[in-house]
C-alpha positions as CSV (number, residue, x, y, z in Angstrom):
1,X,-60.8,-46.5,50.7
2,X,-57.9,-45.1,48.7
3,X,-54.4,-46.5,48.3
4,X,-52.1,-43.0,48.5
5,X,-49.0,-43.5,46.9
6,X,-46.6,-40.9,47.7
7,X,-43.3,-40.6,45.3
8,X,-41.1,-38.0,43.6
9,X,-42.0,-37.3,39.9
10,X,-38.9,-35.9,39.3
11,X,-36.9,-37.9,41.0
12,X,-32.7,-38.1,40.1
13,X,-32.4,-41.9,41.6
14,X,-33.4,-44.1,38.9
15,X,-33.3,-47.1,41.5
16,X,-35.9,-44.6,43.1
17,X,-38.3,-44.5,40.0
18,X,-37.8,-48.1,39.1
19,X,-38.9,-48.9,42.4
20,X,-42.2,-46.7,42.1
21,X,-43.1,-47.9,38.9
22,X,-43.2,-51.6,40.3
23,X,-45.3,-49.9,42.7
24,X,-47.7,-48.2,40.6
25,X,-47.3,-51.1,37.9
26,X,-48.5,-53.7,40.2
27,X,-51.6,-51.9,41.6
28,X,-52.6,-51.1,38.1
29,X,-52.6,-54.9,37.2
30,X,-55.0,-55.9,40.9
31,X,-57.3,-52.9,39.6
32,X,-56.3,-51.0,42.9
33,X,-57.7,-48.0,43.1
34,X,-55.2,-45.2,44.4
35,X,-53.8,-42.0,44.1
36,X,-50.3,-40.9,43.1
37,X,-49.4,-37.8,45.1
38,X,-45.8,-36.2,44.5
39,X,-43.8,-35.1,47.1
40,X,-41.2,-33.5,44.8
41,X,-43.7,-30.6,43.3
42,X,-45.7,-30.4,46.6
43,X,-44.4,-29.5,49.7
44,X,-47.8,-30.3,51.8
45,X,-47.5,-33.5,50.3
46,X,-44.2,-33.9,50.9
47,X,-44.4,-32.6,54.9
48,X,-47.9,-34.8,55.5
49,X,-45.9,-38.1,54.0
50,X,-43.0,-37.5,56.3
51,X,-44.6,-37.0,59.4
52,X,-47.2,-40.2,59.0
53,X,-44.6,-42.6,58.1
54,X,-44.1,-44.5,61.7
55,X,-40.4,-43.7,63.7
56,X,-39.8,-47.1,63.9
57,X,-40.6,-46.9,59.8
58,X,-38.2,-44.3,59.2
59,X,-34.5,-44.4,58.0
60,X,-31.8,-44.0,60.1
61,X,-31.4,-40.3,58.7
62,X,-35.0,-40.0,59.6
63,X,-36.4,-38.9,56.3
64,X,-38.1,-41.5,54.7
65,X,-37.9,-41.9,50.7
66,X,-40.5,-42.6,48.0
67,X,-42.4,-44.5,47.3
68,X,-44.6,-44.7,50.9
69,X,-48.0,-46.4,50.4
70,X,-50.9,-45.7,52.5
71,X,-54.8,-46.5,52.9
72,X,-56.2,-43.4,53.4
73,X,-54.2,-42.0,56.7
74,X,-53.2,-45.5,57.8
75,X,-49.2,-46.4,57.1
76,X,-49.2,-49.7,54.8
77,X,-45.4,-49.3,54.3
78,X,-42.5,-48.6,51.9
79,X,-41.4,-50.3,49.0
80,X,-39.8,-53.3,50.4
81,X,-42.4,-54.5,52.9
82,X,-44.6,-53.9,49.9
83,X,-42.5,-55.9,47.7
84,X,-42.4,-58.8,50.6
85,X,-46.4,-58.7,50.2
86,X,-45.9,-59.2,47.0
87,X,-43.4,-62.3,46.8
88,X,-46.3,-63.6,49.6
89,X,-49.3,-62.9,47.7
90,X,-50.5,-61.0,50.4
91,X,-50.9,-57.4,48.9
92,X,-54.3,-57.0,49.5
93,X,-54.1,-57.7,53.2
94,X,-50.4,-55.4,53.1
95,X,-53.1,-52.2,51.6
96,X,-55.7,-53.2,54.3
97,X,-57.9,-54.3,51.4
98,X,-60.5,-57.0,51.6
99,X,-59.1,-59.5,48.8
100,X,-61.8,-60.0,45.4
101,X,-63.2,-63.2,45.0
102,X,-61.1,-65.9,42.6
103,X,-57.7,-63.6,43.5
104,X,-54.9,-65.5,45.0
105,X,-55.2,-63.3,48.2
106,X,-58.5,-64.3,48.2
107,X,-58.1,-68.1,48.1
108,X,-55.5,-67.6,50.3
109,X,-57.7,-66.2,52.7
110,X,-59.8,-69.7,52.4
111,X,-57.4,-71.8,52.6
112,X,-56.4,-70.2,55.8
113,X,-60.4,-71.1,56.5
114,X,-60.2,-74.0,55.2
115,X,-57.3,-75.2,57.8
116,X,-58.7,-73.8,60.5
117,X,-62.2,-76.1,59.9
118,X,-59.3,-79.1,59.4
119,X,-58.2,-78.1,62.6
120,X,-61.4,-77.9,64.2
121,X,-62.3,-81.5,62.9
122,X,-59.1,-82.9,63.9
123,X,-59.6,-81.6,67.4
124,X,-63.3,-82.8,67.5
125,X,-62.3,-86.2,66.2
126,X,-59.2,-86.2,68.9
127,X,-62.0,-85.2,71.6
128,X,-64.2,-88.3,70.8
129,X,-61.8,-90.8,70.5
130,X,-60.5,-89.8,73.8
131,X,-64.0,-90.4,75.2
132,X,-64.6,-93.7,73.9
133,X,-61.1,-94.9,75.4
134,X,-62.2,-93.1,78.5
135,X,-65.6,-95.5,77.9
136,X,-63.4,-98.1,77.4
137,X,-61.5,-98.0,80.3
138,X,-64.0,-97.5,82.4
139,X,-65.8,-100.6,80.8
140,X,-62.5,-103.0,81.2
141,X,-62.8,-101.2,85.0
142,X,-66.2,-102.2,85.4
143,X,-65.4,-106.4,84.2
144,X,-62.3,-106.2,86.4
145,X,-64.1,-105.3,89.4
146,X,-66.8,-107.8,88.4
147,X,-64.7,-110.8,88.0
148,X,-62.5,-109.6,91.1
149,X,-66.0,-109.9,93.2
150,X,-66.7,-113.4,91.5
151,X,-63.2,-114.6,92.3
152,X,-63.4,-113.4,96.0
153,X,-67.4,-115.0,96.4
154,X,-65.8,-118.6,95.1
């Protein structure tokens, strides 16, 4: 799978540029591998980047800027919901991307494992000390009735 980056190589916004060199900055550093395709020098580009990019996704003036990241035809999002991923350690799962062992997605991943077997143990611990009150009860039951029957015999 390929990360597509779509951005303007000659943007005029330097907000614009700054943004998708933190883009294509950070992708570098994981070892990502993607593709930068310019929307300013290529019109198909351009057209296929604005019509993929989900309404909801979309600016209020409808035309979405640069930079728009996607895996292969599906939208991972824009620069701030990649930035987002970013503050969470979560960019591998943002680009759809299975995270590489001993990365911090990655051992996020297991610890998210990790909990859930917690979990699991919790609840199966929960379950038998339910059953031996249940036991229990039925024991202190069981006596009740027996001394009850002794009490009535006498």
């Amino acid at each position: 799978m390929v990360i597509k980056v779509f951005l303007a190589t000659s943007s005029g916004s330097t907000a614009i540029k700054k943004k998708q060199q933190d883009v294509v900055a950070f992708l570098e550093a994981l070892k990502v591998e993607y593709a930068q395709l310019d929307i300013a020098c290529n019109e198909q580009n351009r057209m296929w980047m604005r019509q993929n990019v989900p309404e909801e996704k979309k600016p209020s003036n409808g035309i979405p800027l640069p930079p728009q990241i996607f895996n292969e035809e599906s939208y991972c999002g824009d620069y701030e919901t990649f930035f987002d991923a970013k503050e969470d350690n979560a960019v591998y799962s943002f680009l759809g991307l299975a995270a590489p062992p001993g990365s911090k997605g990655h051992a996020e991943e297991d610890g998210e494992q990790e909990e859930e077997d917690l979990q699991s143990e919790e609840e199966e611990e929960l379950r038998q000390l339910e059953d031996e009150e249940e036991a229990d009860v039925e024991e202190e039951g069981e006596e009740f009735l027996e001394e009850t029957r002794e009490e009535v015999a006498e």
